[in-house]
C-alpha positions as CSV (number, residue, x, y, z in Angstrom):
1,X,0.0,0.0,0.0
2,X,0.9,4.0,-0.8
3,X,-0.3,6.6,1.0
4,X,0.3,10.6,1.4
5,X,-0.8,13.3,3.8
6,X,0.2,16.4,3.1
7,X,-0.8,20.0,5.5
8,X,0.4,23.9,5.2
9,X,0.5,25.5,8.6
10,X,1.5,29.2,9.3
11,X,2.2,31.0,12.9
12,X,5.4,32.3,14.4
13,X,6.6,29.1,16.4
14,X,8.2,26.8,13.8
15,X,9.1,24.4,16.7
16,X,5.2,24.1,17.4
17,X,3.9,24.2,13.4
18,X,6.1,21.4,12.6
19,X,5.7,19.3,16.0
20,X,1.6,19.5,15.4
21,X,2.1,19.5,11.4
22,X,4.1,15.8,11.8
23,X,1.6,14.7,14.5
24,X,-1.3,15.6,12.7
25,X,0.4,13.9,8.9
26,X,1.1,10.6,10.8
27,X,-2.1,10.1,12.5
28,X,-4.0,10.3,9.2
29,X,-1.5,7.3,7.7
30,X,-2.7,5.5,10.8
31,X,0.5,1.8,11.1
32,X,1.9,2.5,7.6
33,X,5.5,2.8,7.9
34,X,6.8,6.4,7.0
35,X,9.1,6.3,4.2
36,X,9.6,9.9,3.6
37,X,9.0,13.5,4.5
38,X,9.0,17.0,2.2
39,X,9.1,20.2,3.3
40,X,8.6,23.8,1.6
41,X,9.0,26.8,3.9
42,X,8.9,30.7,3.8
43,X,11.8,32.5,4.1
44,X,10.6,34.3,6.7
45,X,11.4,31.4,9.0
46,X,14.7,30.1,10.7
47,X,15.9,28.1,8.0
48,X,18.6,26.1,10.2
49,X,15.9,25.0,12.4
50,X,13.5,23.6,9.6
51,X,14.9,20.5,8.4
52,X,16.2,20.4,12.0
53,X,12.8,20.3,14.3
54,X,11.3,18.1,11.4
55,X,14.5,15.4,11.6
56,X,14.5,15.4,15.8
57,X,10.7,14.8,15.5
58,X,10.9,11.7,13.2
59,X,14.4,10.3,14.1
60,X,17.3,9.3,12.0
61,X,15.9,6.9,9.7
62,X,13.0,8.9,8.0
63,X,14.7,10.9,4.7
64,X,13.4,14.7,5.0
65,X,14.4,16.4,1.5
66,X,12.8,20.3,0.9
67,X,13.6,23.8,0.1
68,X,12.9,27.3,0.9
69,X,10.7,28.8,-1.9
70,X,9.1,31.6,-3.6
71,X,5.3,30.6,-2.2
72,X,3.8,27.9,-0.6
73,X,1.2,25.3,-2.0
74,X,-0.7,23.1,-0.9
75,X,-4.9,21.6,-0.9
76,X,-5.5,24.8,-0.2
77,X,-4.0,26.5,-2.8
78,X,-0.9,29.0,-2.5
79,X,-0.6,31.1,1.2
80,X,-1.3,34.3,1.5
81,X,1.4,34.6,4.7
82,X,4.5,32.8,5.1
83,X,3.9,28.9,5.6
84,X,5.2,25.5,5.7
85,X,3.7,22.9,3.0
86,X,4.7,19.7,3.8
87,X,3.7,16.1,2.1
88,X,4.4,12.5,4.0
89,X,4.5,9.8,1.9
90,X,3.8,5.8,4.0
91,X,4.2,2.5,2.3
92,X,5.3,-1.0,3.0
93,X,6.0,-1.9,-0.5
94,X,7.7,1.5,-2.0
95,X,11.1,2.6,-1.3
96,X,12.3,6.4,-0.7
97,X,16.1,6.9,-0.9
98,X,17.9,10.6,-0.5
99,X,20.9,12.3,-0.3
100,X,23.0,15.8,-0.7
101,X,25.9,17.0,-2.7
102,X,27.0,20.0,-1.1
103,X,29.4,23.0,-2.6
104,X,28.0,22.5,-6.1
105,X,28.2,26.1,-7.9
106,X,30.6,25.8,-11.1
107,X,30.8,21.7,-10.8
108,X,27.2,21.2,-11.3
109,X,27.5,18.2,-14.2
110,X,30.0,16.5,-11.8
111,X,27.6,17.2,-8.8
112,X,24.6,15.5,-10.5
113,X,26.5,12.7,-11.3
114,X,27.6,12.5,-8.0
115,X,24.1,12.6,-6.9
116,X,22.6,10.1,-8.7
117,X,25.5,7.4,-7.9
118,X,24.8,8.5,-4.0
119,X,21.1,7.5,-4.9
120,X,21.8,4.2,-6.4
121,X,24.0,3.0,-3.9
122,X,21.4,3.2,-1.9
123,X,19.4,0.4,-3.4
124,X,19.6,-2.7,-5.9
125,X,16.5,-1.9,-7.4
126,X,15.8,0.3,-10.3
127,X,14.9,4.1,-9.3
128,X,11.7,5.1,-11.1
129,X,11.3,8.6,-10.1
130,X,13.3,11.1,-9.0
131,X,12.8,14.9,-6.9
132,X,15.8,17.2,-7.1
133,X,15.9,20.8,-5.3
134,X,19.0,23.2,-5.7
135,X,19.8,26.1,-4.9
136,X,17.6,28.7,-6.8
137,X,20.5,31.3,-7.5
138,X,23.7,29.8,-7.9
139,X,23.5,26.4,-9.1
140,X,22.9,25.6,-12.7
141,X,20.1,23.0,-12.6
142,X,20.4,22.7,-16.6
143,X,24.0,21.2,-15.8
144,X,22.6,19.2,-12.8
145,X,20.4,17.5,-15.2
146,X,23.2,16.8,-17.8
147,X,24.9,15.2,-14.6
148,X,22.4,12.9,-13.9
149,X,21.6,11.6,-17.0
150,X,25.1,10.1,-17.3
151,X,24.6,8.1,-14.3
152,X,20.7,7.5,-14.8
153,X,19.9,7.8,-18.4
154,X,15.7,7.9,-19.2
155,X,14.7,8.0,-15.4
156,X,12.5,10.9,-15.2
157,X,14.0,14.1,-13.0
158,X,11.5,16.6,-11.2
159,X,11.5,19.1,-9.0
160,X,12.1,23.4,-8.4
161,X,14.8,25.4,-7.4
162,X,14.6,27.0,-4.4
163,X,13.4,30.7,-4.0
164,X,13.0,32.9,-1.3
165,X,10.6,35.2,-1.8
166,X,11.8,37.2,-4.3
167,X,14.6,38.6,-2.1
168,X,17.1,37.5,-5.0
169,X,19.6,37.0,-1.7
170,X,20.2,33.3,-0.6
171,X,18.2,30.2,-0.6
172,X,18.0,27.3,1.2
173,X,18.1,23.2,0.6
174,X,17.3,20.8,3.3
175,X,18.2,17.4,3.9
176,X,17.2,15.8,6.8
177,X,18.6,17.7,10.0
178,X,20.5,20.7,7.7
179,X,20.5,23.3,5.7
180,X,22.4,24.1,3.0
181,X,23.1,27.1,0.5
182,X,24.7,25.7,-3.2
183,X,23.7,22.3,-3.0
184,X,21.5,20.0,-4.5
185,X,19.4,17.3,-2.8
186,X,17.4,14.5,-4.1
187,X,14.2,12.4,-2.9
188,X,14.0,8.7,-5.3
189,X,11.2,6.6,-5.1
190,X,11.7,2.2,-5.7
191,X,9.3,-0.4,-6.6
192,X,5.8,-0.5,-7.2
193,X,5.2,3.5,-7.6
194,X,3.0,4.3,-10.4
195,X,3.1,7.9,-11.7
196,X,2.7,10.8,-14.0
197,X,3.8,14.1,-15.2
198,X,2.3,17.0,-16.3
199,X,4.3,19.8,-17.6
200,X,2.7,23.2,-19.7
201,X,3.4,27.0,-19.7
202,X,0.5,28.6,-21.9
203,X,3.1,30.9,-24.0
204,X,2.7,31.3,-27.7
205,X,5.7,32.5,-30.0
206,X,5.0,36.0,-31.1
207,X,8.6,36.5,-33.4
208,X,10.3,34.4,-35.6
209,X,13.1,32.4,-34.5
210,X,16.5,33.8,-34.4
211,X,20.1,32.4,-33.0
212,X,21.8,33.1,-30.3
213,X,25.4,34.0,-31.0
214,X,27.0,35.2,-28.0
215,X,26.6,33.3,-24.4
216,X,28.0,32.9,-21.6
217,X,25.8,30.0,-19.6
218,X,22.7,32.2,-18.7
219,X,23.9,35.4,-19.5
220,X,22.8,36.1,-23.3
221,X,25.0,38.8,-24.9
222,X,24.2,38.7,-28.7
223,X,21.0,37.6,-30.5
224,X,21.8,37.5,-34.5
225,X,24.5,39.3,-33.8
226,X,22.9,42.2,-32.1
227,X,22.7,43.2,-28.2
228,X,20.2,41.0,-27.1
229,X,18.0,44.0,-25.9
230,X,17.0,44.2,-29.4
231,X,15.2,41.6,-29.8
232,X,13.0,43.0,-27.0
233,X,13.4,46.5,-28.1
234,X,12.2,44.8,-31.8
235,X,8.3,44.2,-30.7
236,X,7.9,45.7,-27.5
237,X,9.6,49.1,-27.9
238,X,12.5,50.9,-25.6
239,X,10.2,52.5,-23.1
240,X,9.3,49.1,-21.8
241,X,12.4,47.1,-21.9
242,X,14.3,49.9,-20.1
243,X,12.2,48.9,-16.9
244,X,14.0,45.8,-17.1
245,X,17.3,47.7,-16.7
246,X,15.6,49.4,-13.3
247,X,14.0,46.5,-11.8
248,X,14.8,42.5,-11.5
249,X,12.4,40.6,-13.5
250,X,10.2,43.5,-14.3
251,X,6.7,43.0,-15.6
252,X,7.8,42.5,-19.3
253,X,9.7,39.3,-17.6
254,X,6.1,38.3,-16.8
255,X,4.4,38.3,-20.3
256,X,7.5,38.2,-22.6
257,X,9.9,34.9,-21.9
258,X,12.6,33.4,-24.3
259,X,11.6,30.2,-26.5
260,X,14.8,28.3,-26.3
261,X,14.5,25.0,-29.1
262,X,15.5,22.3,-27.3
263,X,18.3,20.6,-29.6
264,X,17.0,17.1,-27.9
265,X,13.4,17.1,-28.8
266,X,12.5,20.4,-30.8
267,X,9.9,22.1,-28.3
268,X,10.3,25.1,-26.9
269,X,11.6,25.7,-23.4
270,X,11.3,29.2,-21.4
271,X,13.4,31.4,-20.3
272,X,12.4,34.2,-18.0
273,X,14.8,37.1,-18.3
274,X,15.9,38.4,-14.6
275,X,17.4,41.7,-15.7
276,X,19.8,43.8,-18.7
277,X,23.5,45.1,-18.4
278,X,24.6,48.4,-19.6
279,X,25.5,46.1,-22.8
280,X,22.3,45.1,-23.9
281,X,23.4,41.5,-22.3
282,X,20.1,39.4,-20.7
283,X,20.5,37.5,-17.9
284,X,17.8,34.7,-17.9
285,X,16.6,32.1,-15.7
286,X,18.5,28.9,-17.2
287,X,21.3,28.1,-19.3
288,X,20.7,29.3,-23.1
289,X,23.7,28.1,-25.2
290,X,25.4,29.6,-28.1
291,X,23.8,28.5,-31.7
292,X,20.3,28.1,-29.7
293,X,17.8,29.0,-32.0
294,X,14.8,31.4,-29.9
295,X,11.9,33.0,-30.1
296,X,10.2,36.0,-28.3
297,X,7.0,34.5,-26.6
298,X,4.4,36.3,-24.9
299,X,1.4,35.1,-22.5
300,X,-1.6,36.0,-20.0
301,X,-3.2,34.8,-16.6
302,X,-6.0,33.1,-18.5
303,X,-3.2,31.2,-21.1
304,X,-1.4,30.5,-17.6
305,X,-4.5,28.7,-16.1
306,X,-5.5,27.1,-18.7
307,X,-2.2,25.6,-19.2
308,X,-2.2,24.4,-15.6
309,X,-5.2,22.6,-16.3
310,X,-3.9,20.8,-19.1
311,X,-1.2,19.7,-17.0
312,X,-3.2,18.5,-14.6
313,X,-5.6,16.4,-17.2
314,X,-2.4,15.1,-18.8
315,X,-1.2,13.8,-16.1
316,X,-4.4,12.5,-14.6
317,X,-5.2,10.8,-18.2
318,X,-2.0,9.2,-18.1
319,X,-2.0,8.0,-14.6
320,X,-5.5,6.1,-15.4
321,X,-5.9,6.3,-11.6
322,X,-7.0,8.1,-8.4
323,X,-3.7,9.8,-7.3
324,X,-2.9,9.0,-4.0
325,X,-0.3,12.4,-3.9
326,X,0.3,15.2,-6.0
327,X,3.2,18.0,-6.0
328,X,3.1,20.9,-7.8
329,X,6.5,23.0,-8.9
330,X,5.3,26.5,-10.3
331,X,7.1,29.3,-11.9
332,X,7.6,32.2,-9.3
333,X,7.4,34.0,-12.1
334,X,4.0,32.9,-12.7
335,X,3.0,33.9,-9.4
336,X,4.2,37.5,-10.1
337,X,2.2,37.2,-13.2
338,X,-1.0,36.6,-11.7
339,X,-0.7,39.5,-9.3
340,X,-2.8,37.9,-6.1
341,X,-2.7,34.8,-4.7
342,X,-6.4,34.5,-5.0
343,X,-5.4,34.8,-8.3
344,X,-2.7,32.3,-8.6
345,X,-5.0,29.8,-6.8
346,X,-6.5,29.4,-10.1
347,X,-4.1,27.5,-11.6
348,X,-4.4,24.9,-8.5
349,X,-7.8,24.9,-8.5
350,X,-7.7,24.2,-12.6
351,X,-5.3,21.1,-11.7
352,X,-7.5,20.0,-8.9
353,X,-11.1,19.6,-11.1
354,X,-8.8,17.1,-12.8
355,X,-7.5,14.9,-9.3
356,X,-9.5,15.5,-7.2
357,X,-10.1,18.3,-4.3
358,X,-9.3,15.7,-1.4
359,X,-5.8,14.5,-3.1
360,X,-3.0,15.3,-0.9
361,X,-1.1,17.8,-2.4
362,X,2.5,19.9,-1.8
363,X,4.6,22.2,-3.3
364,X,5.8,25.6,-3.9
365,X,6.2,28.1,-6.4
366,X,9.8,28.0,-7.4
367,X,13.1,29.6,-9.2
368,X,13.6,27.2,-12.2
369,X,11.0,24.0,-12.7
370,X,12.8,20.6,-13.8
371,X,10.7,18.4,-15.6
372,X,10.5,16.1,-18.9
373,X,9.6,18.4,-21.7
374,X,6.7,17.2,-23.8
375,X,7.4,15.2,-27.0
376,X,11.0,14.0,-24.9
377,X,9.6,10.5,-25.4
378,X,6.8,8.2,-26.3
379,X,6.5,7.2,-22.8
380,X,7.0,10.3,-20.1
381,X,8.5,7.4,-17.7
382,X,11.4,6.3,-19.4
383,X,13.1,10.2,-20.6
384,X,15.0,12.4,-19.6
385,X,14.2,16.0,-17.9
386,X,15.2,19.5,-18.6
387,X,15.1,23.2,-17.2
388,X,12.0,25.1,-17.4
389,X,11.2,28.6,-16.7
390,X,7.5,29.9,-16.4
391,X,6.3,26.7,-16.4
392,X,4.0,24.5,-13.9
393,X,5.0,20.6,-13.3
394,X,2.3,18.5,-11.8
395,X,3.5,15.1,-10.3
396,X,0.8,12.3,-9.4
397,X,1.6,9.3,-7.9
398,X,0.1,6.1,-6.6
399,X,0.9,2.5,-6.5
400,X,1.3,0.3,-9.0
401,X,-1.7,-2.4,-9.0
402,X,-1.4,-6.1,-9.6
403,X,-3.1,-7.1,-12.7
């Protein structure tokens, strides 16, 4: 059997929120053993007491894996105050496995490597799913991924980086009873787990494609050979993209991403673009590599919802079952675009006329989404994932059942 609880509590006494929120999560899985716990939190609270209260209330042999983010989610919908979402998973025939690879910035391909040889140590079975969390602002998650891959090649890799809060200043990973800065952790899940994937954004190209010819990681300098400003400047004029100069991710970051081809599959990734230098250089959310053909794409709340709810139907449709948990990983950026969190409970409430209002459900809104990207494969569980931008993942899982 597989089970989940998940809760979002808020206050000012972490120490009792997460006591009550553990108490309350494993009285409603009743003898099923515990087999992992995620956590999502504010950065309004004490980060190195998080992971820490959670790991002294459950002992030493529970895995605890979560982040701090840009927003809580959970049944609910997104918190209007700083929270704590947090999902407990219980099973006696599924296995969770985690670890940590710590002082990651500039070695992220080795670090995912790393990461995903920690995680099959752990067990001799095959891992069928994987979570990943880094940090939000110096990690490369695009290079985590490439890391991975080498070591686990067409297991499926989800997650969201860390945020907190828009501060742009430092974020937080947790595993078990610490916190880290520039590090990346991992949740796995073995045997029978059955599960899906939803992944949309809701933005339509608006230009037509054009290369990029000067990068540097996620710094784009040169668009056809041309500051990359220009591109913006092109089809939204000077007066607007000079906000972008005056404020990080400014409201054309909101409607106006970067289409980045992916050179794997031929769908378009996004890029949200963070801010310009006195250049005309773009700094964007994710790695955009010389030669990458782009396109300027452009987007509204009710594209945005609706694409949430065909994230949520696709994943329902090809679970072919009542979920028994469901995370959600949305684009901070898609939070900013909705302008309320009444607002951006939309989107949740879109996903949940698909699974279900009484299916557990955690997650946070996030700095950079990692998820398969649609078309990757015939089946969505046997490919590999990449880094999104402005994008909403929906994860559902439940057990496999014996035919």
């Amino acid at each position: 059997m597989f089970q989940a609880a998940s809760t979002m509590v808020t206050g000012e006494n972490a120490q009792e929120m997460i006591t009550e929120a553990i108490d309350k999560l494993s009285s409603q899985l009743g003898s099923l053993p515990i087999i992992a716990l995620t956590i999502y939190t504010s950065s309004k609270y004490s980060q190195d007491e998080v992971s820490a209260i959670a790991a002294k209330k459950l002992g030493p042999n529970i895995p605890i894996v979560g982040a701090s983010t840009a927003g809580e989610i959970a049944q609910n919908g997104p918190s209007s105050t700083p929270a704590i979402s947090m999902m407990m998973f219980a099973s006696d025939t599924i296995k969770c496995h985690a670890t940590v690879v710590t002082d990651v910035t500039g070695k992220e391909t080795a670090a995912g490597e790393t990461l995903a040889n920690q995680l099959l140590d752990q067990t001799d079975e095959p891992l069928e799913l994987v979570i990943i969390h880094s940090d939000g602002l110096t990690v490369n998650p695009s290079a985590i991924l490439k890391g991975i891959k080498k070591a686990l090649p067409g297991t499926p890799v989800v997650g969201g980086s860390a945020g907190d809060d828009g501060h742009y200043k430092a974020t937080q990973q947790y595993f078990n009873d610490t916190t880290y800065n520039s590090a990346v952790v991992a949740l796995a899940f073995s045997g029978p787990i059955n599960f899906s994937i939803g992944v949309r954004h809701g933005w339509s190209p608006i230009s037509g494609f054009r290369t990029v010819t000067k990068s540097d990681g996620s710094v784009v300098h040169e668009i056809d050979n041309k500051p990359a400003i220009k591109l913006y400047e092109e089809f939204i004029g000077e007066a607007e993209v000079i906000k972008l100069t005056e404020v990080t991710l400014a409201k054309i970051a909101l409607s106006y991403p970067l289409g980045m081809m992916s050179p794997d599959t031929h769908n378009l990734l996004l890029r949200a673009p963070f801010y310009v230098d006195k250049n005309g250089s773009i700094t964007f959310g994710g790695e955009v590599p010389e030669g990458t053909k782009v396109q300027l794409m452009m987007g509204n709340k009710d594209q945005a919802v609706d694409a949430a709810e065909e994230a949520g139907v696709s994943a329902a449709e090809e679970l072919g079952s009542k979920p028994a948990a469901a995370l959600i990983f949305s684009c901070h950026v898609r939070d900013s675009l909705y302008q309320s969190r009444d607002e951006s409970k939309k989107e949740i409430l879109a996903i949940q006329k698909t699974i279900g209002e009484d299916t557990p459900l955690a997650g946070f809104f996030t700095y950079a989404e990692q998820a398969p990207i649609i078309g990757t494969n015939a089946s969505i569980k046997t490919c590999d994932s990449e880094n999104h931008n402005e994008t909403i993942v929906t994860v559902l899982m439940n057990e496999k059942t014996t035919s």
